[in-house]
N, C-alpha and C positions, 0 to 999 in steps of 0.2 A: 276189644278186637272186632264186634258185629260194626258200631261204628268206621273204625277205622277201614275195613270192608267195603262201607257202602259209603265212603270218601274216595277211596280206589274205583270204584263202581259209579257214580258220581262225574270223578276226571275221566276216564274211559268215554262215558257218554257224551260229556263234551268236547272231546277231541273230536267224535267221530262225529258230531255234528256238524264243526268248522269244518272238517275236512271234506264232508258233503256237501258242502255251500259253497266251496272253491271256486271259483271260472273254470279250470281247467278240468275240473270234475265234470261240471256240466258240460263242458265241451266233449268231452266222452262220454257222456252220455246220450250225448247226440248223435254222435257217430255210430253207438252202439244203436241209438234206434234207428237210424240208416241201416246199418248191417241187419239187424232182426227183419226191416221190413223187406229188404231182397233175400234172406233166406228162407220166409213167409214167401215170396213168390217164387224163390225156386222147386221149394216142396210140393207148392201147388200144383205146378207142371206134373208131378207124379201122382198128386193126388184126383186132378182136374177140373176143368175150369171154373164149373159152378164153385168148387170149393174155394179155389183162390180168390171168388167176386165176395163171399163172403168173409174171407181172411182182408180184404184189402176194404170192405165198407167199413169191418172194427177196428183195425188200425191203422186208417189215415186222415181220419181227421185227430186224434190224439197226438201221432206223431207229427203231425204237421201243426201243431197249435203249439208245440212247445219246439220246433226248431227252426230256428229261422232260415230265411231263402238259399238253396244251394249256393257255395263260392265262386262256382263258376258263373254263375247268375248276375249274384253283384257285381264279378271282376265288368261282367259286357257291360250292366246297366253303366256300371263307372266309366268304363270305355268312352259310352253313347255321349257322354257329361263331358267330358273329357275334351271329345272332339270339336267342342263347339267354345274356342278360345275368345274372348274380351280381348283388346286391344289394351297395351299394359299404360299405365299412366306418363312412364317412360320414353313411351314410343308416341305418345301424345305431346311431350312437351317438347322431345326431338321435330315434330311435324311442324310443331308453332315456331320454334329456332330454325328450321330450315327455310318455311315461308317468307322470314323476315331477315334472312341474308339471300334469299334470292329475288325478294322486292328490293333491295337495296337499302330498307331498314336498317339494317348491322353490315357495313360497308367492309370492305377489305382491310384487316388489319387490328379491325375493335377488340380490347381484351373483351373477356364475356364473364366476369368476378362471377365467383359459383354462388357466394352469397346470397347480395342483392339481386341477384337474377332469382334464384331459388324461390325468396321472400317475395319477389314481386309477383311468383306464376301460381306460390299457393303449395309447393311442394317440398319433399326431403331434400337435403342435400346430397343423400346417396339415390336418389331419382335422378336428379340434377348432373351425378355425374355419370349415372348411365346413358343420360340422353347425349350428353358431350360426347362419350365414347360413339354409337353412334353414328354420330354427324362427323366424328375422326374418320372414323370406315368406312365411310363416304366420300374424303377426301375435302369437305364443307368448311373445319375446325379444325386447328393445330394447335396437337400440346407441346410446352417448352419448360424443363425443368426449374426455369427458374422466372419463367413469365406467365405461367398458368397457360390457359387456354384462350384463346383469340381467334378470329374470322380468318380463314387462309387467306395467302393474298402469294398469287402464284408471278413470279419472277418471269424474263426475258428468256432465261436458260431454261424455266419450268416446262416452258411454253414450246420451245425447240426439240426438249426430249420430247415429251408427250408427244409431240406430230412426226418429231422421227419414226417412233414406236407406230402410232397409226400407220404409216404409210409401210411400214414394214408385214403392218398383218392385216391390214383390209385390203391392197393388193394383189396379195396371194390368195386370200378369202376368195374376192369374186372370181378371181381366175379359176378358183377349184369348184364352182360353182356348175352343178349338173343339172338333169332337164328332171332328173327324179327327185330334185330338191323341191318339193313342191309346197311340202309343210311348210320348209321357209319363207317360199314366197306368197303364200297366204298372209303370213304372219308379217311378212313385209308390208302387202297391202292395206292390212289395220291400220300400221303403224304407219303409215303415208296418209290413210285417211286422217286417222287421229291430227298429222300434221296439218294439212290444209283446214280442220275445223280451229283448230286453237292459232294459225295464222288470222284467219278472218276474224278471227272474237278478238284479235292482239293481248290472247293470253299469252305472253312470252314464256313463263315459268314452264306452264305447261306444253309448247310447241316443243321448246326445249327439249324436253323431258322425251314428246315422242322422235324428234330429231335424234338425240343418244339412243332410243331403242333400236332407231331405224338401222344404225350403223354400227349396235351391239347383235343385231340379228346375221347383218352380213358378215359377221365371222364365225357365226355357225356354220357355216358352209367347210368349215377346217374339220369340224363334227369332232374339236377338240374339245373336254367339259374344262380342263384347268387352264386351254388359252379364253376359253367365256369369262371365267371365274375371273382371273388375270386383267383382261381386257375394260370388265363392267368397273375393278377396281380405277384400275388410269382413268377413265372416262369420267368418273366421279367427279376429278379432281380439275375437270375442264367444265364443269355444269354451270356453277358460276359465273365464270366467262363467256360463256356462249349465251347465257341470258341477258349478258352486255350485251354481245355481235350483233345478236337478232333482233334488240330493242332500237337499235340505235343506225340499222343497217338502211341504208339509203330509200332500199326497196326490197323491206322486207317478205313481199309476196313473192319475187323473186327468186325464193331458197326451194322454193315449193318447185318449179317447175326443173329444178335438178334433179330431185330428189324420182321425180316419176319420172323423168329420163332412162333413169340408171335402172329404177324396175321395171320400165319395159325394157329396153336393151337385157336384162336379166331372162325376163318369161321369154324373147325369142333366142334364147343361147350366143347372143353377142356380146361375149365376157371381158373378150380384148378390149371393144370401144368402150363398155362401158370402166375397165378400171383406169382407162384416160381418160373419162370423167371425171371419175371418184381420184384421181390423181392431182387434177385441178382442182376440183372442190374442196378438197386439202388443204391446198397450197392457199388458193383465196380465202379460207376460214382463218387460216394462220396468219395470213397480213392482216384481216380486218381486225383480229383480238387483240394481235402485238398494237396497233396503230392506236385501238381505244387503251390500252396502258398506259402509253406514252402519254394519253392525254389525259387520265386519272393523274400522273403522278406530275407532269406541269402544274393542275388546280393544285393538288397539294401543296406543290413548293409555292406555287403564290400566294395560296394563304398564309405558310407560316410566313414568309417573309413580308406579309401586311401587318399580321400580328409584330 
């Protein structure tokens, strides 16, 4: 029986040893020395101050040695971490695929095999096909159920909407254009500088790039966010092309002195002339891209028919 006792006695004491070594034990245990030590300083208040410098010299380096940094603490430090994002590998291999269909590298029309592509940059295929999507929402890449993914290559009709569309909502833009818009026409004149420095260096990629800002900014002026959102989408899908227009434009310096036209006629409230500028400028971007098509796709036909 004495045995069998102190086998009872025994199990007892190791249950209740696991059961104190738990995590969630100790976790209340923490909270309890939380609690203890603000009920230690609320007593103090009654009892007074000397007394609570004494209550809180003996228990806080104790309770502070065994619980770790308050959760609100780490939630900010996590925050602080947080806020400071890397650039995702994805978004790297999207940068190097868009550089090389807007140099002309990967021409209109190239399938883009996720494979050998993938293999050749170093990365997953499930990278690979995030950077394709992407360069899709950009309007750069077109997927096709049954041909994969391939270089866009925007049609005669492509080219007609899209400019219809522009002229439908950047002519009203500037017309709606006020004198207390002023943020935007700061922001215009970056984007005009930015153009005339990447004209002179005949960075076309990038003139490009600020020329689309220039004339995604002038429909801010609607102080719509879903015609911006709308807007930046279509214009995507003409970036490509217009890196033709401007490479290949007669005189390409020339785009340049439209462009500060329309923002001065802008800064002195001449909204009329200037959207029969911008009504022109339209029209003459549309002939020049349709005109370079037409002669991408003659080279094509004479090569297959040399082959």
């Amino acid at each position: 029986m004495r045995s069998g006792h102190c086998g009872r006695r025994k199990a007892l004491a190791l249950k209740l040893e696991l059961a104190t070594s738990s995590p969630r034990l100790k976790t209340n245990r923490r909270v309890a020395g939380y609690s203890k030590l603000w009920r230690m300083r609320l007593s103090s208040k009654r009892v007074g101050q000397s007394n609570w410098r004494i209550v809180e010299h003996l228990t806080r380096a104790p309770i502070q040695s065994r619980m770790p940094p308050f959760p609100a603490l780490c939630f900010r430090r996590n925050m602080d971490v947080v806020q400071i994002n890397r650039v995702s590998v994805a978004d790297q291999v999207a940068s190097i695929l868009r550089q090389k269909i807007l140099n002309g590298e990967l021409p209109p029309g190239t399938p883009l095999q996720e494979v050998p592509t993938a293999a050749s940059l170093g990365v997953s295929r499930n990278t690979m096909r995030e950077a394709t999507r992407i360069l899709s929402l950009e309007g750069l890449l077109k997927r096709s159920a049954h041909r994969g993914v391939s270089v866009a290559r925007l049609s005669a009709e492509d080219v007609a909407e899209i400019y219809q569309v522009r002229h439908l909502l950047e002519i009203p833009a500037v017309l709606a254009a006020r004198a207390e818009d002023s943020d935007v026409l700061s922001e215009l004149r970056a984007a005009l500088e930015g153009y005339e420095r990447s004209v002179e260096q005949a960075d076309w990629v990038r003139a490009v790039r600020f020329d689309l800002q220039f004339h995604t900014l002038v429909i801010r002026f609607h102080r719509n966010s879903r015609l911006e959102s709308f807007y930046q989408k279509l214009i995507g899908e003409l970036r490509m092309g217009m890196v033709l227009v401007d490479r290949r434009h007669d005189d390409p310096g020339g785009l340049v002195p439209v462009h500060r036209k329309m923002y001065e006629l802008l800064t002195v409230g001449e909204s009329r002339d200037c959207a029969k500028l911008l009504a022109q400028h339209l029209r003459d971007s549309e002939t020049r891209l349709l005109d370079i098509m037409d002669q991408r796709m003659a080279l094509e036909k004479a090569k297959q028919a040399a082959v």
